[in-house]
N, C-alpha and C positions, 0 to 999 in steps of 0.2 A: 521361381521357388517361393512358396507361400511361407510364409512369415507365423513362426508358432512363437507360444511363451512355454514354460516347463512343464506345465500341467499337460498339454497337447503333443509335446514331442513322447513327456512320459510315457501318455497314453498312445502314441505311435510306434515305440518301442517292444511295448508289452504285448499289444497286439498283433503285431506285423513280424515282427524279429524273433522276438521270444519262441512265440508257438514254432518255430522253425528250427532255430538256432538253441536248442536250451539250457546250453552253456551258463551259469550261473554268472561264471565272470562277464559275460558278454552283457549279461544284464546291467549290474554292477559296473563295469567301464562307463557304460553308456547313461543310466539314469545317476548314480552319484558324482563317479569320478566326472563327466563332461556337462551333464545338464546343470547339475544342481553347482557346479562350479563357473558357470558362464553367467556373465550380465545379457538378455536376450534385449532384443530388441520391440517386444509384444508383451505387455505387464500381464501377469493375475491383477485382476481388481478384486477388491473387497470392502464393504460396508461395514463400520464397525460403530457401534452403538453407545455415547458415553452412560455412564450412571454415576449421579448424584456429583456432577463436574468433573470426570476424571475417567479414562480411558487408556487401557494399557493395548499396545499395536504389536499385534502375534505377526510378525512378518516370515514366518517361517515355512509358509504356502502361498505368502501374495510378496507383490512387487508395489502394487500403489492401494493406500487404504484412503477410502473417503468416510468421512466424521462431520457431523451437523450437531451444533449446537446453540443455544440461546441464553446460555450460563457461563459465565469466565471456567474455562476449561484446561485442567492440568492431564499431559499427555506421557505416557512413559514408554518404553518400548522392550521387546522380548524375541529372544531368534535373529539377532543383527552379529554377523561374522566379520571380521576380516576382511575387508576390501568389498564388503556389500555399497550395493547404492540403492537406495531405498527414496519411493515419496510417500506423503502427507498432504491431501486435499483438504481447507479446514471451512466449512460456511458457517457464518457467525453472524451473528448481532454485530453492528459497528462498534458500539460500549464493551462488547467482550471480549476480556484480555486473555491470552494463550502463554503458560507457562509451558517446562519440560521437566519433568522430574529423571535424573542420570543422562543428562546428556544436555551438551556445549551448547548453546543457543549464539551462531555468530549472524544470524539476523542484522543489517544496520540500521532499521528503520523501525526500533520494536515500537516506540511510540505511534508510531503511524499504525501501525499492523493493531496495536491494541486499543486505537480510539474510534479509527476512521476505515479500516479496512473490512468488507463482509466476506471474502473470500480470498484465503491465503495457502500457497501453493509452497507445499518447502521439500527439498532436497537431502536426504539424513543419509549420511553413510560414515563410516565405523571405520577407523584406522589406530594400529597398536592397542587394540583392546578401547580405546576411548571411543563414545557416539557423537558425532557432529550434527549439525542440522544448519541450512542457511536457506532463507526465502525467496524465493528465486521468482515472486511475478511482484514485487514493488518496484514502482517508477522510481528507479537510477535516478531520474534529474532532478528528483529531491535534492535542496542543499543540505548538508549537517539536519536533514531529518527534518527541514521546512517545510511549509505548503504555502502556497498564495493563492489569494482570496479577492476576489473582483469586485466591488460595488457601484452601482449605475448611480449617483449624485442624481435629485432629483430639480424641479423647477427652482432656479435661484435668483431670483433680482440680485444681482452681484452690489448694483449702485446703490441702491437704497436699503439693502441688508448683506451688511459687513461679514456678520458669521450664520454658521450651519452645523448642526451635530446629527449626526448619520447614527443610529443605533448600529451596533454590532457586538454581539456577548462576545466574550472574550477576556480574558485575564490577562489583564496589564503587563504581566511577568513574562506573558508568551509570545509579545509581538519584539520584531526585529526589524522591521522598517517598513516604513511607511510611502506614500505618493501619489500624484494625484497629477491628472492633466484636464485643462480646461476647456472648454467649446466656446467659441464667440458664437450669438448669435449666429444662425443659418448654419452652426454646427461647419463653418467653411475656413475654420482656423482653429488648430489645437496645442495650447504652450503649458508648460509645465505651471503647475501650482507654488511650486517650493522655490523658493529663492528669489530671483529677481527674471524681469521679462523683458529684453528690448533697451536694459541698464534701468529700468524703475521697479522700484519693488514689488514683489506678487505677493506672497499668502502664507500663514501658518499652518500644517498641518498637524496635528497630537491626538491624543489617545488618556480621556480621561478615566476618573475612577470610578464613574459609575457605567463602566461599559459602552463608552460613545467617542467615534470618531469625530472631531473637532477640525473643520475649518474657517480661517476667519482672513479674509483678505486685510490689505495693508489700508489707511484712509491715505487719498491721495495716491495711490499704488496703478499700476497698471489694470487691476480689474473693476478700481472704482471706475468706471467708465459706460455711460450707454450701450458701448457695441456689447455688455453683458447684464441687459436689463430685459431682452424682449422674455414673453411667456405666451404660452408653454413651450418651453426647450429644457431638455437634457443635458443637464449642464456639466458635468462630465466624468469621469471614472475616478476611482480610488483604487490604488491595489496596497492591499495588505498582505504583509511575508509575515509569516508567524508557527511558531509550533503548532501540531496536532493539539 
């Protein structure tokens, strides 16, 4: 059995049955009462074009609407019944943020969705007269709407230079933890930065005010030590957890 959306059974109806059958109610059972009351499995698509930030979504012939835009865009919606399930295709600029004018926005990751995302996928459907909406392709293994952030430490004489400051923009406000693991020479052993190594101390990690990751080993500590002098080596990873 091929697989139609309503526009297509419509049009199988009208053509096929109708001129036969011309029964008015037969029409009418078939194109209101069943089609247009079933969620199908095969969407209408439709392109819909915002102007001047802002785009109202006629869902009353389509099932998913795709929306491109390069401007923080407010979305509103028209023709949403009763137990509809409806989508929202949205391709963005990463910097532009997506409001909803009349309807619930339970999105959990709006931050992410409005700093860092170019492509969001959302799910709307309408129950007791109210519109809902929620995002349905952000990555779940966000924590409370975190992201981590990788950076390669470069060349370090550890022994003969104590500290390191790693640029990384970022607002002081947004980070939530910080870490870092080390490389010995020959990259053939990896221990944490923070705390102690072996029972002797290791290294400070922080995050200062002019946008710079700060490390600074302990004197005397486990990384004052030759096996983290040779060059050129990769001296080892930082990860940073922080908001969008």
């Amino acid at each position: 059995m091929a697989v139609k959306n309503r526009v297509e059974i419509i049009t199988e109806v009208n053509t096929k049955i109708v001129p036969t059958v011309t029964d008015p109610i037969l029409r009418g059972l078939f194109n209101d009462d069943i089609v247009n009351s079933a969620v199908l499995r095969k969407d209408v698509i439709a392109t819909e074009t915002p102007v001047a930030g802002a785009v109202t979504i006629n869902y009353l012939n389509k099932d998913l609407a795709l929306v491109t835009t390069a401007v923080n865009l407010a979305v509103s919606f028209t023709n949403i019944e009763n137990g509809d399930v409806k989508y929202l295709h949205i391709t963005k600029l990463a910097v532009n943020s997506i409001s909803f004018v009349g309807a619930v926005d339970t999105s959990p990751y709006k931050a992410y969705i409005n700093t860092i995302s170019t492509i969001v996928i959302y799910q709307i459907f309408c129950k007791n007269g109210v519109i809902f909406l929620n995002s349905i392709n952000i990555d779940n293994s966000l924590r409370g709407g975190t992201i981590t952030t990788y950076l390669d430490l470069p060349v370090w004489n550890m022994q003969t230079t104590p500290q390191i400051i790693i640029p990384f923009t970022l607002s002081v406000a947004k980070i939530r933890s910080l870490n870092a693991i080390i490389f010995m020479d020959g990259m053939i052993v990896a221990n944490s930065f923070y705390g102690s190594v072996l029972g002797r101390p290791g290294g400070v990690i922080g995050f200062n005010n002019i946008n710079s990751i700060v490390l600074t080993r302990v004197a005397g500590g486990y990384f004052d030590d030759p096996f983290f002098s040779a060059l050129p080596t990769k001296r080892g990873i930082v990860e940073i957890n922080h908001l969008p």
